[in-house]
N, C-alpha and C positions, 0 to 999 in steps of 0.2 A: 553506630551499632548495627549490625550485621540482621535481613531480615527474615526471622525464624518462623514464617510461612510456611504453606505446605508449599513444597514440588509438583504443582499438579501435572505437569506432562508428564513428569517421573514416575507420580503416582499412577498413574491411567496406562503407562506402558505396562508397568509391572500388574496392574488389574490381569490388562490381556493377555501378560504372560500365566497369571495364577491360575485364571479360569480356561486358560488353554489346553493348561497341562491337567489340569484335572477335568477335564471335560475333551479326553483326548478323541472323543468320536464326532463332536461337535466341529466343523471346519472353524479354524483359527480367523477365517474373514468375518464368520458369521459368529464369533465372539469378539470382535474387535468392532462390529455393527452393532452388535447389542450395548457393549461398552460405553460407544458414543453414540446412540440415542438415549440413552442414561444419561450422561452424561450432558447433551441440550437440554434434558428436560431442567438438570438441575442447574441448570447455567446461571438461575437471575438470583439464586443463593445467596443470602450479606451475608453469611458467617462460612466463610471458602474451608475452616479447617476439617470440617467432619466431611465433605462434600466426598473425598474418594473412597471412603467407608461404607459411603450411605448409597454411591452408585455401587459399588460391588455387590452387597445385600443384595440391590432389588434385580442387578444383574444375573447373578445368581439365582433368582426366583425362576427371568425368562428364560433363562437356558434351561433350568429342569422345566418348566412349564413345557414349551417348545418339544424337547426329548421325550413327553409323553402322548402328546397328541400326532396323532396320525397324519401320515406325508399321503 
């Protein structure tokens, strides 16, 4: 039986494509950075399948958090 997991590299590319594209002022390294410290944080997870959902949320939180605070 074939095993119906998530994709997780699949998943996390396409993260960095969604939040790239809609955060098109944000440079794409510095959404592929945020992506994967997300994504360590949630590394020690027992249950993998919600895990690319839950990194996109809070990723999405620090990309608009970031985009309001002053450079």
């Amino acid at each position: 039986m074939a095993d119906k997991g998530v994709d997780e590299e699949g998943a996390f590319r396409d993260i960095v494509a969604r939040l790239t594209a809609k955060y098109p002022e944000v440079p794409a390294n510095r959404v592929a950075v945020i992506v994967g410290d997300v994504r360590s944080e949630l590394s020690t997870a027992k249950v993998r399948d919600f895990v690319p959902l839950l990194a996109e949320q809070e990723a999405k939180k620090r990309i608009k958090k970031e985009r309001k605070e002053p450079k």
